[in-house]
C-alpha positions, 0 to 999 in steps of 0.5 A, spaced: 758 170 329 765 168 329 769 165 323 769 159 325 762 159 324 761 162 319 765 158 315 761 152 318 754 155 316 757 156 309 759 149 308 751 147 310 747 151 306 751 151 300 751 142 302 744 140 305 744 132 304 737 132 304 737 129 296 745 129 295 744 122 295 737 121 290 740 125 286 747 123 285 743 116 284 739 119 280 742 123 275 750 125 277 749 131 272 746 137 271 740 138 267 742 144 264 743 143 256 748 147 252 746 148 245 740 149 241 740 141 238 740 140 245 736 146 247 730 143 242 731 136 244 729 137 250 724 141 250 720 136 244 715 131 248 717 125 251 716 118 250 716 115 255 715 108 258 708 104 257 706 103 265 703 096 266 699 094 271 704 090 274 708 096 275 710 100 282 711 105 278 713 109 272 719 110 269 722 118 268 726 120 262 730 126 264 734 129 259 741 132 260 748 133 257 754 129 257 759 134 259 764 131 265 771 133 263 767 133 255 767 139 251 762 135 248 754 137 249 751 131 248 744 129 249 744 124 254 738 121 257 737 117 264 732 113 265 730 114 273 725 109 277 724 109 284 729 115 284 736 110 281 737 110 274 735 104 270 739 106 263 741 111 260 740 112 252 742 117 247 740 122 241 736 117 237 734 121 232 735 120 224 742 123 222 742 127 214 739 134 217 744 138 219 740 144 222 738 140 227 744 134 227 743 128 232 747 129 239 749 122 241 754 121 245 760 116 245 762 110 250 764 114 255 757 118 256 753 112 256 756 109 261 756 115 266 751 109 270 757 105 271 761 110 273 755 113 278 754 106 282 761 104 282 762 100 288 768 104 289 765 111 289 764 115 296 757 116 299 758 118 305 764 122 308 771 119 310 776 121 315 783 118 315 785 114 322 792 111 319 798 114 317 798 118 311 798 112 305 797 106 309 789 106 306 785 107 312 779 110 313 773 111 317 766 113 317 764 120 320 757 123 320 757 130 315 757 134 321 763 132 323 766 132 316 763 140 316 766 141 322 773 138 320 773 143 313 771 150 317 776 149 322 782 146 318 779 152 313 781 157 318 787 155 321 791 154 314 789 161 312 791 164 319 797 161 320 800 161 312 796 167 310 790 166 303 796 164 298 796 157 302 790 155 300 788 153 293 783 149 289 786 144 285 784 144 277 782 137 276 776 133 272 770 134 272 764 138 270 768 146 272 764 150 267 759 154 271 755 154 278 755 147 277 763 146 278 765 143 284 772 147 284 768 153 283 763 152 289 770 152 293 774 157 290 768 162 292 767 159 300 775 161 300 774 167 297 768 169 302 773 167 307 780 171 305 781 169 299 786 163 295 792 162 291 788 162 284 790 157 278 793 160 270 790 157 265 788 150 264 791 143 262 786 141 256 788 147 251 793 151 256 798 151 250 793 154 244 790 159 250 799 162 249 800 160 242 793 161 237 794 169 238 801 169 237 799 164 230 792 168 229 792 174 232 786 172 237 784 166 241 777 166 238 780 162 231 778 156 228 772 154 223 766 152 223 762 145 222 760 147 215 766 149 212 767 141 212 762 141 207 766 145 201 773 141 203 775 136 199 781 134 202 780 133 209 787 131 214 784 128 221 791 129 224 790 125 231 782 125 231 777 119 233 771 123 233 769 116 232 771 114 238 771 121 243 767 126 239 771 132 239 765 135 238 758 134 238 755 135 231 762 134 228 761 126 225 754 128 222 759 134 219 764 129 217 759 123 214 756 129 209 763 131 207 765 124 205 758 125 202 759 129 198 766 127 195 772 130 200 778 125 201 779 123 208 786 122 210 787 119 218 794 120 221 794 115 227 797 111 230 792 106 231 787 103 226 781 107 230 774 107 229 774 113 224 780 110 220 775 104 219 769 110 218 771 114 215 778 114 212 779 114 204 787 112 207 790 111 213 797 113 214 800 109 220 805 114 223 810 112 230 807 115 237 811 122 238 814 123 232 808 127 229 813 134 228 816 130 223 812 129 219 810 136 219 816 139 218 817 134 213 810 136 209 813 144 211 820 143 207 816 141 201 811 146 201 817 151 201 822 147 196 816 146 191 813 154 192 806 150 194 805 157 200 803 163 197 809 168 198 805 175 198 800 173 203 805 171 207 809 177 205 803 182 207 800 178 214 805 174 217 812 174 222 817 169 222 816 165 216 823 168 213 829 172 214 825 178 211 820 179 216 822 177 222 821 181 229 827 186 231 832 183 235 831 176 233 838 172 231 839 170 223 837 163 221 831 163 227 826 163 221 820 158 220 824 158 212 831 157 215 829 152 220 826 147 214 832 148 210 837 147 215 841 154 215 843 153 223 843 145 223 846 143 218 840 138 217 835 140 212 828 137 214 826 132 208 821 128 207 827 122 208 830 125 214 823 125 216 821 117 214 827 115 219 824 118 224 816 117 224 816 111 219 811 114 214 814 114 208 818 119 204 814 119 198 807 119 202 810 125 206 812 128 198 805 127 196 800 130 201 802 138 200 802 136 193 795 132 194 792 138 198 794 144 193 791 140 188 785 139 191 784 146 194 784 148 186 778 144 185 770 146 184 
């Protein structure tokens, strides 16, 4: 078999049609579920719609998840008839329990209907007749369109070697089999290999510097640590409005339950703002590290940090722990105070920049030891 055909057999079998359009109609997402909330809801029984006589047919309820381009894992519900979706609904059990909290999903998730019948979403292969940007298209049959991909496969990596071809990390579902870059990235790899990608858009940062801070990229709390907070900063945060995490809502409501303070730095006046937020401090876009190297100036002036814990585990707070090799006043503590700059990060250095004012940015640090001493 030549490679031609090879690579033309495997584009078929891994793409057969014969229910790429009931399906993509019907749901667009794939029925696996992640997470034991969503693993629990899935398996419970149910309801589904009484059928009338005047009914064709009866209406199926298919539980999946809300995970396109979504860190989320929420319970999503399409209700299908005669193989489209008429609606598509949510967790709707009643918040309080915590060991199984509801998963609902934000706008976007319950839109995902809209987006699977959008009069501009492509049903069937397209291939460019015009100049490239002229926006014309015509369109082929799919054997041709596997026909087209096997031959151009082939002669890419041919004549400009493995290195040249590359799978562009992109939107979408991307964890699993079910990833379209991951589809392609195997195909390639069965026939000689690609360009791979590093690290990735959404969290490529932390990834190089959470192990730096850390000493792992394993970091972070869980839900319930919310529960013995008192003072919470959502710095940024619209779970309101975008999730962050699935369960991480019903976490926040019986925080504030249960007597935490809730502090909401945004620009906007968002949804959570409105839910959830004791305060809300409008801050200027972009001028976030302001204020923190503002917060960070009064935690070291006024001796709020603890001295020996940084002393014993830390690099590169002050001049006395830092990695060989490294040149004087690059400490965290030098920065804030100003020694290389000449330009001490106060609270009103600080107001000029973000808008927030000097003594709002005074009194958080003080707001959050005070609190973090509390029963």
């Amino acid at each position: 078999m030549s490679e031609h055909n090879y690579l033309k057999n495997l584009l078929i079998n891994k793409m057969q049609r014969r229910t790429f359009l009931k399906w993509s109609g019907a749901i667009g997402l794939p029925v696996i579920a992640g997470g034991v909330g969503t693993k629990l809801l899935v398996e419970r029984k149910e309801e589904t719609k009484p059928v009338s006589a005047k009914e064709e047919s009866p209406e199926t309820i298919i539980s999946t998840c809300s995970i396109n381009n979504c860190g989320g894992r929420c319970v999503i519900k399409a209700h299908v008839k005669d193989g489209a979706v008429v609606r598509v609904s949510t967790d709707t059990q009643a918040g309080g329990n915590l060991s199984t909290p509801p998963l609902r999903a934000c706008v976007r998730g319950r839109n995902y209907r809209s987006m699977l019948y959008h009069p501009d979403r492509l049903k069937f292969p397209m291939k460019r007749v015009g100049k490239r940007g002229e926006g014309k298209f015509e369109r082929i049959s799919w054997n041709e369109a596997i026909e087209t991909i096997a031959a151009q496969i082939k002669r890419i990596g041919d004549t400009y070697g493995p290195e040249s071809r590359y799978v562009n990390y992109a939107s979408g579902q991307s964890w699993g089999i079910h990833g379209g870059k991951n589809a392609a990235r195997k195909l390639l790899a069965l026939t000689g290999g690609y360009l791979n990608s590093r690290n990735d858009y959404s969290s490529g940062a932390g990834n190089v510097a959470t192990p730096y801070t850390y000493g792992t990229n394993n970091s972070g709390s869980s839900f319930d640590s919310l529960l013995h907070s008192k003072y919470i900063i959502l710095w940024g945060q619209n779970p309101s409005e975008m999730i962050f995490s699935t369960p991480y809502r019903e976490y926040l409501m019986q925080a504030k339950k249960n007597g935490a303070k809730i502090i909401v730095i945004d620009p906007r006046y968002t949804d959570t703002a409105i839910a959830f937020a004791d305060e809300w401090i409008p801050i200027l876009p972009t001028t976030d590290t302001a204020m923190m190297d503002a917060m960070g100036y009064v935690i070291v002036t006024e001796n709020l940090h603890d001295q020996a814990f940084l002393d014993k585990f830390c690099h590169g707070f002050d001049e006395g722990h830092m990695p060989v090799g490294v040149p004087r006043n690059e400490s965290l503590k030098s920065y804030l105070l100003g020694k290389k700059d000449g330009i001490p990060k106060t609270p009103e250095w600080a107001e000029k920049i973000c808008g927030v004012p000097a003594s709002k940015i005074r009194e958080m640090p003080v707001n959050m030891l005070n609190k973090s001493l509390l029963h």
